[in-house]
DRENDO-1510 file (C-alpha; in Angstrom, 1 decimal, always signed):
<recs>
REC; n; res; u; v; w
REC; 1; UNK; +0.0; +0.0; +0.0 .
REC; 2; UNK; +1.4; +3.7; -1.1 .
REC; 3; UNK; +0.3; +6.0; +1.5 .
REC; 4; UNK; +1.7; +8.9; -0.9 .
REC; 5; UNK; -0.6; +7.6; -4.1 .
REC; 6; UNK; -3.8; +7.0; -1.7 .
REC; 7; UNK; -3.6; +10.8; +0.1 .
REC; 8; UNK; -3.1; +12.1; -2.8 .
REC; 9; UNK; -6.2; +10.5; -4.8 .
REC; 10; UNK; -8.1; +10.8; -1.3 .
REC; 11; UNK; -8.4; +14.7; -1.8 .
REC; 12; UNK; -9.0; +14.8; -5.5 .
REC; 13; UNK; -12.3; +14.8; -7.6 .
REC; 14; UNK; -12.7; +12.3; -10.7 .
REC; 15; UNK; -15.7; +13.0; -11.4 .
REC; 16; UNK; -17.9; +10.0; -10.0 .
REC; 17; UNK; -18.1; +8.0; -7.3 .
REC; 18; UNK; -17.2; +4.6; -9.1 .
REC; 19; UNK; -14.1; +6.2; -10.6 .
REC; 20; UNK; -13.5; +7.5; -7.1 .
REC; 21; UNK; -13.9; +4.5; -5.6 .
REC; 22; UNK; -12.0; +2.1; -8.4 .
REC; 23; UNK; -8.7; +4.6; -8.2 .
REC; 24; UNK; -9.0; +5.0; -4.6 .
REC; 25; UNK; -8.5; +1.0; -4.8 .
REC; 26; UNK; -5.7; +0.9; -7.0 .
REC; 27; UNK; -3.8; +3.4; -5.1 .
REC; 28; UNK; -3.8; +1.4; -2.2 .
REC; 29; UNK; -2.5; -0.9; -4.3 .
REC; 30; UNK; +0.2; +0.8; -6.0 .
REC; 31; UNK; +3.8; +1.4; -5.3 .
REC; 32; UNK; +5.0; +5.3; -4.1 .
REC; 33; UNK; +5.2; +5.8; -7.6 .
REC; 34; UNK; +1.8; +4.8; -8.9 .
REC; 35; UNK; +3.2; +1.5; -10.9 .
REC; 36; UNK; +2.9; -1.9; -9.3 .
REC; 37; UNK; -1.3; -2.3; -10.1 .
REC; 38; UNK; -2.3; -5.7; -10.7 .
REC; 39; UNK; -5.5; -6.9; -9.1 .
REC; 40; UNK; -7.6; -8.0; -11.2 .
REC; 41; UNK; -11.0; -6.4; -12.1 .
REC; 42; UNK; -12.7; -9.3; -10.5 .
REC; 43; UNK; -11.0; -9.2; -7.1 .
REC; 44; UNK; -11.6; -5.3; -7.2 .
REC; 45; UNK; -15.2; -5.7; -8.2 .
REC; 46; UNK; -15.7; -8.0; -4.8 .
REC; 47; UNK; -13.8; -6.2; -2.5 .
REC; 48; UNK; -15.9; -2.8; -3.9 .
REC; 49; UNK; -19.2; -4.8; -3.7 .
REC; 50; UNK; -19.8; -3.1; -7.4 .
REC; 51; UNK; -20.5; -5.1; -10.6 .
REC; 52; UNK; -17.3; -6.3; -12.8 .
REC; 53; UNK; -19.1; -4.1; -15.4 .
REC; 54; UNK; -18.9; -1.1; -13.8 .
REC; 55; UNK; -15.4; -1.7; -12.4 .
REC; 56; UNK; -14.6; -2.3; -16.3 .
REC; 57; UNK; -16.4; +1.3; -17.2 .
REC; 58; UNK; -14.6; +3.0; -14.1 .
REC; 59; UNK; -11.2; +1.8; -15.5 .
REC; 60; UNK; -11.6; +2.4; -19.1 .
REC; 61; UNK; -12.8; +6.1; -18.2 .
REC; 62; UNK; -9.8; +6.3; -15.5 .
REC; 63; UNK; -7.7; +5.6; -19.3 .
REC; 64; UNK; -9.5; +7.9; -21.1 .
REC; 65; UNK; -8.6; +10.6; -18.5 .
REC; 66; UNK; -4.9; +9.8; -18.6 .
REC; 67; UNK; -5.2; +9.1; -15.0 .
REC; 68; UNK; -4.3; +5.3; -15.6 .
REC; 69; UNK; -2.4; +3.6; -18.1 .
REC; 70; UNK; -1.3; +0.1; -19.1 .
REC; 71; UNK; +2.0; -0.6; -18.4 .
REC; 72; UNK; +2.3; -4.4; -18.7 .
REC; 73; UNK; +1.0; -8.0; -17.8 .
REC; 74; UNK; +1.6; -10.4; -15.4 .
REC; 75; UNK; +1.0; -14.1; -15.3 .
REC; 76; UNK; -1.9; -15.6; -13.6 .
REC; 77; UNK; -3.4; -18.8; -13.4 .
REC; 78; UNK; -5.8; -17.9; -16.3 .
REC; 79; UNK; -3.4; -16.1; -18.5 .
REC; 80; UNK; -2.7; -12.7; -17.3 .
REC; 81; UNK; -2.8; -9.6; -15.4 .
REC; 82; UNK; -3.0; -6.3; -16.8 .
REC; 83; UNK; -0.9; -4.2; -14.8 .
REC; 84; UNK; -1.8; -1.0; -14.7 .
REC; 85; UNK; +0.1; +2.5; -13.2 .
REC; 86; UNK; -1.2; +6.0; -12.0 .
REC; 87; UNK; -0.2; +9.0; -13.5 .
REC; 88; UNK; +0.1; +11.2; -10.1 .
REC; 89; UNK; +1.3; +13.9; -11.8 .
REC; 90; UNK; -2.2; +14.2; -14.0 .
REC; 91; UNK; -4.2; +13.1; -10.1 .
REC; 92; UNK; -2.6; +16.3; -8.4 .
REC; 93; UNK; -3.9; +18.5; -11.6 .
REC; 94; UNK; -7.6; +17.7; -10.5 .
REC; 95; UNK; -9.7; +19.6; -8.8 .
REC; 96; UNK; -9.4; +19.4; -4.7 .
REC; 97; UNK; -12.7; +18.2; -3.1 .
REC; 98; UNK; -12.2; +20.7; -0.2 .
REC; 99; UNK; -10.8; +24.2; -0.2 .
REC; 100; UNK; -7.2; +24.6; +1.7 .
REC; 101; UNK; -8.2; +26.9; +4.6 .
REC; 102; UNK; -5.8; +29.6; +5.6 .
REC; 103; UNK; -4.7; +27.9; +8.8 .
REC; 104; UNK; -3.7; +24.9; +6.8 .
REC; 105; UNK; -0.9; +26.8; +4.8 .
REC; 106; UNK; +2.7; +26.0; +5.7 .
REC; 107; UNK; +4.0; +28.8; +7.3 .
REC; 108; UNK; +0.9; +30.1; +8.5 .
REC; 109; UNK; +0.5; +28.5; +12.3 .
REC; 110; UNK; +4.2; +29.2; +13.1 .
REC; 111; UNK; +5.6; +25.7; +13.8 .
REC; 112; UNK; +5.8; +23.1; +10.8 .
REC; 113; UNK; +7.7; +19.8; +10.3 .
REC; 114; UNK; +10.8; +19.9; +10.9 .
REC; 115; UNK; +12.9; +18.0; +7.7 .
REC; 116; UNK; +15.1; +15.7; +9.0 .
REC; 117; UNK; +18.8; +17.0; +9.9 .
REC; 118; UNK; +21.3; +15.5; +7.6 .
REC; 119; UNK; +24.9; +14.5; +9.5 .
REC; 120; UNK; +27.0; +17.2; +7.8 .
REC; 121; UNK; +24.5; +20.1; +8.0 .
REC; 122; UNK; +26.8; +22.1; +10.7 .
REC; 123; UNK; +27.4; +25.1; +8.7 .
REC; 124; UNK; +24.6; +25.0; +6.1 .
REC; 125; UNK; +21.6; +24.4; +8.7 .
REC; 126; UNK; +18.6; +21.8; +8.1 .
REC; 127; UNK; +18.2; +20.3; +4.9 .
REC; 128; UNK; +16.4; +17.2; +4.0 .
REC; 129; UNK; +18.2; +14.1; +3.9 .
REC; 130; UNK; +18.8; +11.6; +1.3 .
REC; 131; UNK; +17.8; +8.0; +2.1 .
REC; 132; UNK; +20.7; +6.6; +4.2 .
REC; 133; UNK; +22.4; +3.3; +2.4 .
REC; 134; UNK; +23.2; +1.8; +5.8 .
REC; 135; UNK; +21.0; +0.1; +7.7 .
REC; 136; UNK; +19.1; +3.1; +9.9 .
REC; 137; UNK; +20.2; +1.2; +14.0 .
REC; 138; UNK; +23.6; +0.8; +13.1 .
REC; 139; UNK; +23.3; -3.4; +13.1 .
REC; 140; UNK; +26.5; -4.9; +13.7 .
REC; 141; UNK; +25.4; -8.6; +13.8 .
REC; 142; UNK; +24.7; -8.8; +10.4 .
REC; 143; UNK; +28.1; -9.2; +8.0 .
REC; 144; UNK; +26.2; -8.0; +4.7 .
REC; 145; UNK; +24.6; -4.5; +4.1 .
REC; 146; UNK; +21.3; -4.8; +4.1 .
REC; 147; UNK; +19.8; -5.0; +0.8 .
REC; 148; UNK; +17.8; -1.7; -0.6 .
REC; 149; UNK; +14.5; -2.7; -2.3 .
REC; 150; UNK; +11.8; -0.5; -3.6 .
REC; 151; UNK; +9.1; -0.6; -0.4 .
REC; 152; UNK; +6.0; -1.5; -2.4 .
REC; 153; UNK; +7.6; -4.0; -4.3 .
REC; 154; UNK; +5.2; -6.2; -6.9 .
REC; 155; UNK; +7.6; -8.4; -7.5 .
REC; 156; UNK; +7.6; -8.8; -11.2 .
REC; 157; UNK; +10.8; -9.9; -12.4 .
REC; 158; UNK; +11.2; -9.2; -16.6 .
REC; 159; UNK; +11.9; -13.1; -17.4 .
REC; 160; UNK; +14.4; -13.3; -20.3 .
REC; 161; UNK; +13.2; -14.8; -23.5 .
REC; 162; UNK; +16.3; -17.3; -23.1 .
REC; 163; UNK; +13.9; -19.4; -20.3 .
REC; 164; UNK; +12.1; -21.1; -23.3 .
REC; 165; UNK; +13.9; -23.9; -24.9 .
REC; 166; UNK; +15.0; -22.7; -28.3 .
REC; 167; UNK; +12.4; -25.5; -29.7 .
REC; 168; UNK; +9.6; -23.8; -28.8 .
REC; 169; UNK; +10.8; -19.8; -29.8 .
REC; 170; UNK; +8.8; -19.0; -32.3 .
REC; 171; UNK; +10.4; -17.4; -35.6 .
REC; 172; UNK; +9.0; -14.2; -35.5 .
REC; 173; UNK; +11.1; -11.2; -34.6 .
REC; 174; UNK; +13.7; -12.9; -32.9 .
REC; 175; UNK; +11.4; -15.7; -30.7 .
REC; 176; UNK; +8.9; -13.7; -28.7 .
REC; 177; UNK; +6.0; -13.3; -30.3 .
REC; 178; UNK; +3.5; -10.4; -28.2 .
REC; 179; UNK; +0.8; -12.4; -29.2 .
REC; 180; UNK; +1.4; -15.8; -27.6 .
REC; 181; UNK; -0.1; -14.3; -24.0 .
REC; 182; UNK; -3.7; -13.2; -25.9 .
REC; 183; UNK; -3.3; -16.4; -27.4 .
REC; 184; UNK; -2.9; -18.6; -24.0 .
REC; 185; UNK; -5.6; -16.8; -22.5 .
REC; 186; UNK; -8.2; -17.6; -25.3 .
REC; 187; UNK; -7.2; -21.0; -25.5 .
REC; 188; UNK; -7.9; -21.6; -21.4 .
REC; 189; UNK; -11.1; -19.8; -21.1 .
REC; 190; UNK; -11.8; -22.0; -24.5 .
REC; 191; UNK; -10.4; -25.7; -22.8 .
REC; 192; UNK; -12.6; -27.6; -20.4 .
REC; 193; UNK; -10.2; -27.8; -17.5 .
REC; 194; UNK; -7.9; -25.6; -16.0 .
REC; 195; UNK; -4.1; -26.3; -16.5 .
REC; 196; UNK; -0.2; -25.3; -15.7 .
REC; 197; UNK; -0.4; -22.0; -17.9 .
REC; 198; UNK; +3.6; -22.2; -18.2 .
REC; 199; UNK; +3.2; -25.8; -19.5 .
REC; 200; UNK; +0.4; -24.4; -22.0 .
REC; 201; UNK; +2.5; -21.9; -23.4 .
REC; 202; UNK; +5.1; -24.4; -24.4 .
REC; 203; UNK; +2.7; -26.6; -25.6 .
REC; 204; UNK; +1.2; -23.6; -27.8 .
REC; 205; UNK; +4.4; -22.4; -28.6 .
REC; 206; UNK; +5.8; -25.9; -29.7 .
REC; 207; UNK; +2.6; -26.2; -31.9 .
REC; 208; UNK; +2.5; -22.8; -33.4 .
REC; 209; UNK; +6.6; -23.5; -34.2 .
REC; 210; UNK; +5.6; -26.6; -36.1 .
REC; 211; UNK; +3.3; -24.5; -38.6 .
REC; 212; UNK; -0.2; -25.2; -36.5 .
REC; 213; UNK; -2.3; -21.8; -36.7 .
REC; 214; UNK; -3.1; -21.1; -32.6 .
REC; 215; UNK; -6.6; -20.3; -34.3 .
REC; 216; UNK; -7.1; -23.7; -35.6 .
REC; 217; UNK; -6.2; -24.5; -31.9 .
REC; 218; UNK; -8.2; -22.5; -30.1 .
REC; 219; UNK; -11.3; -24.1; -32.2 .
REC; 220; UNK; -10.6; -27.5; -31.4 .
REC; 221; UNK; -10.4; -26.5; -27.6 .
REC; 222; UNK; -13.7; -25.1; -28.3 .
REC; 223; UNK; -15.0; -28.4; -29.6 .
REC; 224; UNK; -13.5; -30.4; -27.3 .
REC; 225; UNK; -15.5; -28.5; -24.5 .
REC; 226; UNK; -18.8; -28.9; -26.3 .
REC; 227; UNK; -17.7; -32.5; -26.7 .
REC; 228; UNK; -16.7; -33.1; -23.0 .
REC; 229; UNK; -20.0; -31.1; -21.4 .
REC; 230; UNK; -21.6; -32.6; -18.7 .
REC; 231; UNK; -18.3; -35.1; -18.0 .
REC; 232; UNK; -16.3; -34.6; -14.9 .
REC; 233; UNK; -13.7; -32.5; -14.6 .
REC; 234; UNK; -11.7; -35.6; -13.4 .
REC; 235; UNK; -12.2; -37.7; -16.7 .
REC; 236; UNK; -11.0; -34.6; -18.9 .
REC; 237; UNK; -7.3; -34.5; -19.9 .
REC; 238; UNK; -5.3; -31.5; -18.4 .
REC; 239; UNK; -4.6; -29.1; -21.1 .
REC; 240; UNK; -0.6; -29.1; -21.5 .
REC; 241; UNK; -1.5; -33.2; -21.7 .
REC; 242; UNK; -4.3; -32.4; -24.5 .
REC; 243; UNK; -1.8; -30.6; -26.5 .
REC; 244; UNK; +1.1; -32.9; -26.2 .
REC; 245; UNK; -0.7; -35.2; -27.8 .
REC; 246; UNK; -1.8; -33.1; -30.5 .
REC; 247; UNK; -5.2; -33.6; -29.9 .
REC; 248; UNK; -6.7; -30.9; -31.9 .
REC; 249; UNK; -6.2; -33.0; -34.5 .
REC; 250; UNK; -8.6; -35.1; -34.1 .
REC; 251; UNK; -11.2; -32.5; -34.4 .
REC; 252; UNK; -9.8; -30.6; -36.4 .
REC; 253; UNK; -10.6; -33.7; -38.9 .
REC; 254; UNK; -14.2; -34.0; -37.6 .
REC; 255; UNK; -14.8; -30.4; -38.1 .
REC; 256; UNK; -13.8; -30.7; -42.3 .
REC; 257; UNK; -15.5; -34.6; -42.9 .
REC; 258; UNK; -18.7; -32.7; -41.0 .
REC; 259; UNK; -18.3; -29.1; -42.9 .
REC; 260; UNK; -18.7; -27.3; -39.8 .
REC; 261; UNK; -18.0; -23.3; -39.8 .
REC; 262; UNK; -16.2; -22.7; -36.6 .
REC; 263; UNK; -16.9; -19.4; -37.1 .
REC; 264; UNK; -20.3; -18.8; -37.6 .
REC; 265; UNK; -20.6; -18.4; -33.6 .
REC; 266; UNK; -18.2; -15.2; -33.9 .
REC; 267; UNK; -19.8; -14.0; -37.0 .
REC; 268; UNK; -22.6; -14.2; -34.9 .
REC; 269; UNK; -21.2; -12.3; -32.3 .
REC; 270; UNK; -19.8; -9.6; -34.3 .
REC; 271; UNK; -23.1; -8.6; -36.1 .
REC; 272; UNK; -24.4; -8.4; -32.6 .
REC; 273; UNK; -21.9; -5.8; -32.1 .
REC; 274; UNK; -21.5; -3.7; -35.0 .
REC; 275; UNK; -25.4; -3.6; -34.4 .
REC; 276; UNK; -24.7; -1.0; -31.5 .
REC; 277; UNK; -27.3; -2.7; -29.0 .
REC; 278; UNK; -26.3; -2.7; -25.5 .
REC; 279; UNK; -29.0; -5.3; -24.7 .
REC; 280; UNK; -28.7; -7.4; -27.2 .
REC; 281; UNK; -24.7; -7.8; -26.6 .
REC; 282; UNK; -25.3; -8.2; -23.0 .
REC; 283; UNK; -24.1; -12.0; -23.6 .
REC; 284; UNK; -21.2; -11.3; -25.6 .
REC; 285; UNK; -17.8; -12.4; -23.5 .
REC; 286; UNK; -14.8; -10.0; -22.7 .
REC; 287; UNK; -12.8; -13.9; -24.3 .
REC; 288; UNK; -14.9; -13.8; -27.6 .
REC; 289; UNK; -14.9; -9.7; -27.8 .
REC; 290; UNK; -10.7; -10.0; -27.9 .
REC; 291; UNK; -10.8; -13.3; -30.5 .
REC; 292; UNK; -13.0; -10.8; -33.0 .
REC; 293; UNK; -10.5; -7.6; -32.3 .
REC; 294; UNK; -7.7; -10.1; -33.1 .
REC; 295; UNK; -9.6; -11.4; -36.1 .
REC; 296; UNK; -10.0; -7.4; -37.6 .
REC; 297; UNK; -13.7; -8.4; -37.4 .
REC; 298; UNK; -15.1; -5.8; -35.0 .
REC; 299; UNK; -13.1; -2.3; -33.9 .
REC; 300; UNK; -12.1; -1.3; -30.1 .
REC; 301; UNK; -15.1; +1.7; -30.7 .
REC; 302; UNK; -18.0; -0.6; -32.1 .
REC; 303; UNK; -17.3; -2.5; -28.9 .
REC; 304; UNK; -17.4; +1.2; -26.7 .
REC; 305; UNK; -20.6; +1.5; -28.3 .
REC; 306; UNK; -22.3; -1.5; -27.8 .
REC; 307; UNK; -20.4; -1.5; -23.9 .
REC; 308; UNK; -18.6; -4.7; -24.4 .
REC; 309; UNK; -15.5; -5.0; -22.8 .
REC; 310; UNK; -12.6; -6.9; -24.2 .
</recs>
């Protein structure tokens, strides 16, 4: 929790209660320097007791404001995070919700806060201090300096792209394709049964290296979970296990012998957005709004219009 990013937001108008409420949230969960934001919409939309839509609307109109931006993604259990980061220097240029009285001035009630007294300040009088590199009580037990670290640490650490075993980097643009995380992500809210989402990845990676298209994939999956409904979750392969054995093959084959569109459903789903209806694309997903931006068949401001979130 930043105590600097949650005063300042505390005494700042945004212009609605939800937005209020939604960056009030992420700035307790931010570092000092408004990065470090990755709860998830979900989590935030429980803890706030609001709906996940309107936790979506706050955030999108905390973007729109330049008050939040996206600054990266973190792996989850589902596929990722968005992280997200405050712009304090855009907070402090909104309006104050209360005016600063005159006896709140510095200066104006005599005595203020003293700034810490630096060790060498004998001839040049107070000035603040830096942050001292030692440890603050003088420890002599310990035989290393202790170790500086940022106070509101996330800990995200970048993971190089050498980790993945040079048979599964794919060749585009030196091995790390940006896609691949969309691409997890579609193809676990699309499979059945939850998984290692490391393990995925390879597996998808691995595939997509070998000339598979992650579409063609992602279909199967889909199958597979129209084929597998009503079966335990027990009796249903894990998916890293499903794709080491290639087995979107296998549909893949039923799909052509059958002359099933896989597509029709987001054709379907697209024409319910570029409609405009709110009500009618109440039942659209945020899983099959992202496959259709991907696919170039709908654009980020039909879906504004028609409120779905991707």
């Amino acid at each position: 929790m930043s105590n600097v990013a949650a005063g300042l937001v505390q005494r700042r108008r945004t212009g609605g209660p939800s937005t209020k409420a939604v960056l009030t949230f992420m700035a307790t969960c931010a570092s000092d320097d408004g990065s470090g934001i990755w709860t998830s919409k979900t989590n935030m939309a429980a803890d706030l007791e609001m709906s996940k839509r309107t936790v979506q609307r706050a955030v999108q109109d905390l973007c729109d404001a330049g008050l939040v931006s996206e600054c990266g993604r973190k792996k989850c259990r589902n596929g990722y995070t968005v992280e997200y980061r405050i712009d304090l220097a855009a907070v402090e240029k909104l309006p104050l919700t209360r005016e600063e009285k005159a006896g709140n001035q510095p200066g104006s009630t005599g005595d203020t806060v003293t700034p810490v007294r630096s060790p060498d300040t004998t001839s040049r009088g107070d000035t603040l201090s830096p942050v001292t590199p030692c440890h603050p009580t003088g420890d002599t037990v310990t035989p290393q300096g202790v170790t500086q670290c940022h106070p509101n640490s996330t800990g995200i650490v970048p993971e190089s792209i050498a980790a993945v075993p040079a048979a599964q980097q794919l060749d585009m643009g030196g091995g790390d394709d940006p896609d691949i995380p969309d691409i997890v992500a579609r193809f676990l809210a699309a499979y059945p049964r939850a998984g290692d989402a490391g393990k995925v990845e390879a597996g998808l990676r691995a595939a997509i290296a070998s000339g598979v298209d992650p579409e063609t994939v992602i279909a199967a999956a889909r199958a597979h979970a129209h084929e597998q409904k009503g079966n335990a979750q027990r009796y249903i392969a894990y998916p890293e296990n499903w794709l080491d054995r290639r087995g979107w093959e296998r549909h893949t084959a039923r799909l052509q012998n059958t002359g099933h569109d896989p597509d029709a459903r987001l054709r379907s789903a697209a024409e319910l957005i570029e409609s405009g209806n709110p009500a009618l694309c109440r039942h659209v997903t945020a899983v099959t709004a992202r496959e259709l931006l991907h696919r170039g068949m709908v654009t980020a401001e039909q879906c504004r219009a028609a409120e779905v979130q991707p």
